[in-house]
Kinemage of the C-alpha trace (Angstrom):
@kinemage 1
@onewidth
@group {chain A} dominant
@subgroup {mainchain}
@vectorlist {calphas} color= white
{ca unk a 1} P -9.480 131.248 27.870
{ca unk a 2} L -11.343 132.901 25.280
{ca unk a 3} L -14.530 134.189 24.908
{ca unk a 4} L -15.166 131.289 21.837
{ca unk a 5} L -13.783 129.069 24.165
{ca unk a 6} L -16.645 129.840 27.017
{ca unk a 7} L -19.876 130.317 24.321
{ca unk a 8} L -18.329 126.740 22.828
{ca unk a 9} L -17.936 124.748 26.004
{ca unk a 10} L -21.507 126.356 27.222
{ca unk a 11} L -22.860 124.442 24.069
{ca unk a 12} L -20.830 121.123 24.613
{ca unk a 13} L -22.230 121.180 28.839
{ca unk a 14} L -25.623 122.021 27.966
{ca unk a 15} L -25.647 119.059 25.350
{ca unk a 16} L -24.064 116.975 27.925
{ca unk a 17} L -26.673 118.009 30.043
{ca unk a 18} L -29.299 116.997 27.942
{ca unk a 19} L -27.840 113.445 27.364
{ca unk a 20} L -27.867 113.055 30.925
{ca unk a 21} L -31.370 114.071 31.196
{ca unk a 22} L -30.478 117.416 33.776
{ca unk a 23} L -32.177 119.594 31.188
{ca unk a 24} L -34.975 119.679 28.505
{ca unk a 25} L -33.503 120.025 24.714
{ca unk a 26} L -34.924 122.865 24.429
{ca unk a 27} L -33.030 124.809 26.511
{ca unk a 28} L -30.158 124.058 24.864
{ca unk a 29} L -31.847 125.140 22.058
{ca unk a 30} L -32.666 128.323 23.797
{ca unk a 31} L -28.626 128.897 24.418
{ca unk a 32} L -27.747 128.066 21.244
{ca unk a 33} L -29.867 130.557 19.525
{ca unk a 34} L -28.904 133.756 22.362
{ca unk a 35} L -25.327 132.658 21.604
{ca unk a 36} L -26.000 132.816 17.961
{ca unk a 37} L -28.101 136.350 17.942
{ca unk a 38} L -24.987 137.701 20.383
{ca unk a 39} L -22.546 136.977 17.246
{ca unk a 40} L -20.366 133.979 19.008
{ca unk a 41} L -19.982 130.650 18.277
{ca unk a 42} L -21.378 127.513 18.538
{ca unk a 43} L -19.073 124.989 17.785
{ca unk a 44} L -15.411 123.799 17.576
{ca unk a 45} L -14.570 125.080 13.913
{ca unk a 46} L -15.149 128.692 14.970
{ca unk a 47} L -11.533 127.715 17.254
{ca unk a 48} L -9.867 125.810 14.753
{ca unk a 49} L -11.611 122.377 15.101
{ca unk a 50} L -12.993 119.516 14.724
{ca unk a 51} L -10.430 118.240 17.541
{ca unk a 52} L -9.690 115.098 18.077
{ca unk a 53} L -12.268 114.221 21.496
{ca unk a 54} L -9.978 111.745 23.235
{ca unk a 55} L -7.056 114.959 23.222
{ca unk a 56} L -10.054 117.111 24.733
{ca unk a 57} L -10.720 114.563 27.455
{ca unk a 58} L -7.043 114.199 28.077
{ca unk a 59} L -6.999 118.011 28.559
{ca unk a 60} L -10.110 118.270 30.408
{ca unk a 61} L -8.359 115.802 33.255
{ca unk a 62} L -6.087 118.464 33.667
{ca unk a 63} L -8.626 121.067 34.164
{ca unk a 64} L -9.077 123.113 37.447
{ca unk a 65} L -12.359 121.337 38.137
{ca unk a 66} L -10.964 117.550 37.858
{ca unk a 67} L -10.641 115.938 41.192
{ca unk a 68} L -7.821 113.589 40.742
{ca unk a 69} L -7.823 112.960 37.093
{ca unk a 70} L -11.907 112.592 37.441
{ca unk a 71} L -13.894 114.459 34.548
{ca unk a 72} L -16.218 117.350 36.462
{ca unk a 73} L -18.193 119.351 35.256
{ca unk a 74} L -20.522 122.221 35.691
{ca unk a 75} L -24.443 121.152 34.340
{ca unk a 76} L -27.181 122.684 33.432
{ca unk a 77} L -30.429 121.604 35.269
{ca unk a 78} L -32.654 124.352 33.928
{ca unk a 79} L -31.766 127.711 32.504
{ca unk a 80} L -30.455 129.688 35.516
{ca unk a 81} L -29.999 126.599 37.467
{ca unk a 82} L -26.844 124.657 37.751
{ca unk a 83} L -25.207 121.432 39.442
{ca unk a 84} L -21.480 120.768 39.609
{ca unk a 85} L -20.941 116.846 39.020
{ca unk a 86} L -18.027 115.134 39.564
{ca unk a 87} L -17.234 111.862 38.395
{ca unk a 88} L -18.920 112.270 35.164
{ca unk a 89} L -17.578 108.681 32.733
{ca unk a 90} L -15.703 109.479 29.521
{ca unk a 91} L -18.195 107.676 27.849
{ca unk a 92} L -20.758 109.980 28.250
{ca unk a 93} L -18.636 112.865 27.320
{ca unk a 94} L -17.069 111.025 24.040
{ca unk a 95} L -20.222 111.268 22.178
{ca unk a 96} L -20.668 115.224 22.411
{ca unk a 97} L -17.054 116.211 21.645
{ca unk a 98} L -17.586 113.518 18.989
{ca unk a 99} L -20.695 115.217 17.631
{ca unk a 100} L -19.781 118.813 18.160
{ca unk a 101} L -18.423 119.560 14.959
């Protein structure tokens, strides 16, 4: 995994995050601009993208995390402050792959 990779999928969890009301906007916000002032990116075209967000869920099920196909991931609650949640519905992670262009 890549460095773009991590700084990308940071974005998509913190946004994720937000939607699911863990974290204020404006620490994504925050992340967004540190990640931006550190010279990495921010979103899926600095990797070759837009993908397509149903192949990135289909991948994610495969991911280390996933608990028997089950979408998990690791969410923001506050800068510095973290929850791991399993179970987490593809349609709540649709939208930000969707709008992460």
């Amino acid at each position: 995994v890549s460095v773009i990779s991590v700084a990308i999928g940071m974005v998509q969890a913190l946004d994720l995050s937000v939607r699911l009301g863990l974290c204020p906007a404006a620490d994504k916000a925050r992340l967004v601009a540190h990640l931006v002032a550190c010279g990495l990116p921010v979103d899926q075209k600095a990797c070759g993208g837009p993908f397509d967000p149903a192949t990135l869920v289909a991948h994610m099920r495969l991911d280390k995390k996933a608990k028997a196909g089950e979408l998990t991931f690791v969410l923001c609650t506050g800068l510095g402050s973290a929850i791991v949640r399993d179970g987490v519905p593809e349609s709540d992670v649709l939208p930000v792959l969707s709008e992460a262009h």
